[in-house]
C-alpha positions in Angstrom: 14.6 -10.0 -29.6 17.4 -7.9 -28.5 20.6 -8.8 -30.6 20.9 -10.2 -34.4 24.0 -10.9 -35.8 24.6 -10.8 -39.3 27.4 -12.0 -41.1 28.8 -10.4 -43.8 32.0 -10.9 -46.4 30.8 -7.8 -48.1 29.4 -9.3 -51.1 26.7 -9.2 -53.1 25.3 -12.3 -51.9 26.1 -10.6 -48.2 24.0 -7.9 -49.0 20.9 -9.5 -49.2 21.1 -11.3 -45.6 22.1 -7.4 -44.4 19.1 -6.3 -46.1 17.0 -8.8 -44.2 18.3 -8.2 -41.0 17.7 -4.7 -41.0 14.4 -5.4 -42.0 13.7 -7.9 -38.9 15.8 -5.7 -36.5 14.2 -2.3 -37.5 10.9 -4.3 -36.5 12.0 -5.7 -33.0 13.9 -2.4 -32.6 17.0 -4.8 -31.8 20.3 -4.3 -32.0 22.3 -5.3 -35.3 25.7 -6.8 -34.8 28.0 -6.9 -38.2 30.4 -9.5 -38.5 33.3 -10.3 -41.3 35.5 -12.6 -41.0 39.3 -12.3 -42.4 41.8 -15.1 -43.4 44.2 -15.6 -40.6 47.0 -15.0 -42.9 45.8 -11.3 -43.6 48.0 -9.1 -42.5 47.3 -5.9 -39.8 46.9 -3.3 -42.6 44.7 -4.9 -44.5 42.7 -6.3 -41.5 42.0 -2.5 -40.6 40.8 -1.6 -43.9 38.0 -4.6 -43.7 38.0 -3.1 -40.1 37.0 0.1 -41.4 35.3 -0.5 -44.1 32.6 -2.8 -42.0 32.3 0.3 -39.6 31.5 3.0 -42.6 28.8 0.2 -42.9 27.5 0.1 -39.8 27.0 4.0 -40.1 25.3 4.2 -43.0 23.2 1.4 -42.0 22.2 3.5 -38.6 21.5 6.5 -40.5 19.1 4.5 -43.1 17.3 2.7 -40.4 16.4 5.1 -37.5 14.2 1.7 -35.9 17.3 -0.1 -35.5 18.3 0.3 -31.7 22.3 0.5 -32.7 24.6 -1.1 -35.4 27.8 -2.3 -34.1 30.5 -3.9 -35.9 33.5 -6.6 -35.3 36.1 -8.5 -37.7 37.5 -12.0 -36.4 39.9 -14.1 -38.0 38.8 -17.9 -40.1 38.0 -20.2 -39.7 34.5 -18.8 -40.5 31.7 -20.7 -38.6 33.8 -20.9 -35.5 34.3 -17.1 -35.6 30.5 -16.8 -36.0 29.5 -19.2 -33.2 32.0 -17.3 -30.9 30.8 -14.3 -31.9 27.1 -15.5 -31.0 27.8 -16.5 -28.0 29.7 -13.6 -26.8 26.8 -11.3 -27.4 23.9 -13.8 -26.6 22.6 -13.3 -30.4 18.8 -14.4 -30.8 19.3 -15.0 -34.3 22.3 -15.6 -36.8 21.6 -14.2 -40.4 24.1 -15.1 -43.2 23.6 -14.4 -46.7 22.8 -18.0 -49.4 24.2 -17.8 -52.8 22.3 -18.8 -56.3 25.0 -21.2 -58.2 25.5 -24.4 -57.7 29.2 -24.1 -56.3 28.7 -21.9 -54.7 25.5 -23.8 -52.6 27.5 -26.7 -52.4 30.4 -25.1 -51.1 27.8 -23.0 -48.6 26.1 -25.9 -47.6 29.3 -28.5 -47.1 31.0 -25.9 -44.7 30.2 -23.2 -42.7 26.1 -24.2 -42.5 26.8 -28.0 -41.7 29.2 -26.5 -38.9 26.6 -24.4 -37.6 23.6 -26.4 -37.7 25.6 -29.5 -35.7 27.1 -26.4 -33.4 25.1 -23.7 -32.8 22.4 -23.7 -30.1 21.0 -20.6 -32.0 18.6 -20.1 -34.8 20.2 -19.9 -38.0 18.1 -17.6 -41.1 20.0 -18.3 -44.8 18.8 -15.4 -46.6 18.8 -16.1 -50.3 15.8 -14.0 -51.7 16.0 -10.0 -52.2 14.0 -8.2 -49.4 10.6 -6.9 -50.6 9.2 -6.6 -47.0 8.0 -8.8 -44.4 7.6 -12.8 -44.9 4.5 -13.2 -46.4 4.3 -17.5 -47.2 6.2 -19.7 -44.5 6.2 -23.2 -44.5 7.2 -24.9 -41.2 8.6 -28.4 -41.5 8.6 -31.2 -39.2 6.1 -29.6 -36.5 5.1 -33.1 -35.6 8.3 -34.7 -35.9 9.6 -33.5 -32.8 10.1 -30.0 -33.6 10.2 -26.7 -31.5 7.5 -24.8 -30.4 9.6 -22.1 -29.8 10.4 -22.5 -33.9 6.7 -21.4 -35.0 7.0 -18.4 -32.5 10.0 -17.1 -34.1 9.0 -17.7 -37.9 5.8 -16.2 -36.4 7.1 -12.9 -35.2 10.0 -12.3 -37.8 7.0 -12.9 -40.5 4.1 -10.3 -41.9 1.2 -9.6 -39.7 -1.1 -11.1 -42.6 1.3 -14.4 -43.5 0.3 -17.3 -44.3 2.1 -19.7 -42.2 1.7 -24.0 -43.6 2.4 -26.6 -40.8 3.9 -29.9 -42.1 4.1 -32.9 -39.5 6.7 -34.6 -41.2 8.6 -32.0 -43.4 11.0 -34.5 -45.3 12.1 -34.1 -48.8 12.7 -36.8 -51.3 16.0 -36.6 -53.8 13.4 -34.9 -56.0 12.8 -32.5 -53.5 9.2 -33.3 -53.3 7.7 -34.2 -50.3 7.1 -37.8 -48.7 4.6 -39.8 -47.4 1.9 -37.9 -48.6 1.6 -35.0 -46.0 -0.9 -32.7 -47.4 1.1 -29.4 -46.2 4.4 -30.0 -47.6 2.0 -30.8 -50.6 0.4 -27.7 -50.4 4.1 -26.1 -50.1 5.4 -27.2 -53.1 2.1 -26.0 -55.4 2.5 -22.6 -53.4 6.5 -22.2 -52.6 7.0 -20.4 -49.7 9.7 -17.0 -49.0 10.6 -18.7 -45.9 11.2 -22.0 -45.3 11.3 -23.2 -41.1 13.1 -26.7 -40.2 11.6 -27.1 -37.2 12.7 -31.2 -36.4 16.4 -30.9 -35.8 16.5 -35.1 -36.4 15.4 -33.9 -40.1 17.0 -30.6 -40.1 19.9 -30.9 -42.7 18.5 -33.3 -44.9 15.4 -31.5 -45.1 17.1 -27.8 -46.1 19.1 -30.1 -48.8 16.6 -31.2 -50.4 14.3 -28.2 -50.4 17.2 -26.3 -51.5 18.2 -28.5 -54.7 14.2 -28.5 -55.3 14.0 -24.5 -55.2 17.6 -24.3 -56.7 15.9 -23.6 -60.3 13.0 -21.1 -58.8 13.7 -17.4 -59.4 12.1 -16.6 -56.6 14.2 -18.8 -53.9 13.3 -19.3 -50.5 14.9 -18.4 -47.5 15.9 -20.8 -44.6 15.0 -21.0 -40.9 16.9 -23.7 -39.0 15.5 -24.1 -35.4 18.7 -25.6 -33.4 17.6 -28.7 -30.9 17.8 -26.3 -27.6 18.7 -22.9 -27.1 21.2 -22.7 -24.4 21.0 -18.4 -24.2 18.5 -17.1 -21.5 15.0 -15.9 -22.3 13.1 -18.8 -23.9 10.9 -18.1 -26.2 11.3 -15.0 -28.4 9.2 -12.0 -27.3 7.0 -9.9 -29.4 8.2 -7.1 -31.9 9.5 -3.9 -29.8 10.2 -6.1 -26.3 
């Protein structure tokens, strides 16, 4: 892994998927790309501020995380997920990290926008960072392994995850409106008696209705769970994802 791009609107919420990334970069010893995105109607002054204020960022970032091969930073103007899927594809990302929020609004407006644009656009994996970083992934589920999922999905959650995790593999991987799993599968059982930090959609049939309903199910946890979404095909060169440090 080479490039991640994280995007950021320098919030809180933000903060937590920059967090995350430098964690996962530091480890690959990739770059880390910084994106914001403005309203088109900003105007040039205040555009360089968030300009400049991305780019003290990006500094500081360096500086705290000497692993990291280089932080680099870019401002585009909205509409949002079309600035991040440009931006993607201009530098060949290997993985898109954007930060998940904890109300209700707020995960409705998250998940009726800029995520449903992605995960019916992007040929890239997608990581919704929700939880505060306390180290490596330690508990990952991977849903839909048997339901026509990537390989190339366990490989990633694989190497972006602890050397010691626990990684569960769920064939099916689909949610009820309870959020609990269906037909029985004894893994997404398992999952919901031990909830995982990260969560892998590996079926892209299944993809968004799956992250829906683990995400209303873990809505109430105080320990939330991030999200993986493996995209159908990955149109960028290289495969599958190399080992940390390659």
């Amino acid at each position: 892994m080479q490039h991640i791009l994280v995007a950021t609107d320098l919030s809180p919420g933000a903060a937590i998927a920059v967090a995350r990334a430098c964690q996962i970069g530091a480890g690959w010893c990739a770059t880390l790309h910084l994106l914001h995105v403005v309203p088109r109607s900003m105007g040039s002054i205040d555009r360089a501020m968030r300009a400049e204020e991305l780019a003290e960022m990006a500094r500081a970032l360096a500086l705290n995380h000497p692993c990291l091969r280089a932080v680099r930073s870019s401002v585009r103007r909205a509409p949002t997920a079309s600035a991040i899927e440009g931006e993607a594809q201009d530098l060949s990302a290997d993985l898109i990290i954007i930060g998940g929020h904890r109300s209700r609004h707020a995960l409705d407006s998250l998940f009726g926008t800029t995520v449903d644009h992605l995960l019916n656009s992007l040929s890239r994996p997608l990581l919704v960072a929700r939880r505060a970083v306390q180290g490596p992934y330690q508990h990952v589920h991977v849903l839909g392994a048997g339901a026509g999922g990537s390989p190339d999905a366990l490989v990633l959650a694989a190497h972006i995850s602890g050397a010691r995790a626990e990684i569960v593999l769920s064939a099916d991987g689909r949610f009820d409106e309870a959020g609990g799993p269906v037909n029985g599968d004894p893994a997404a059982q398992r999952a919901t008696r031990c909830p995982p930090d990260l969560l892998v959609i590996a079926a892209p049939a299944t993809r968004a209705e799956t992250l829906r309903g683990a995400a209303r199910e873990d809505l109430n946890d105080p320990a939330q769970t991030d999200f993986l979404v493996y995209p159908a095909a990955t149109r960028h060169q290289g495969g599958a994802h190399p080992g940390p440090g390659t």
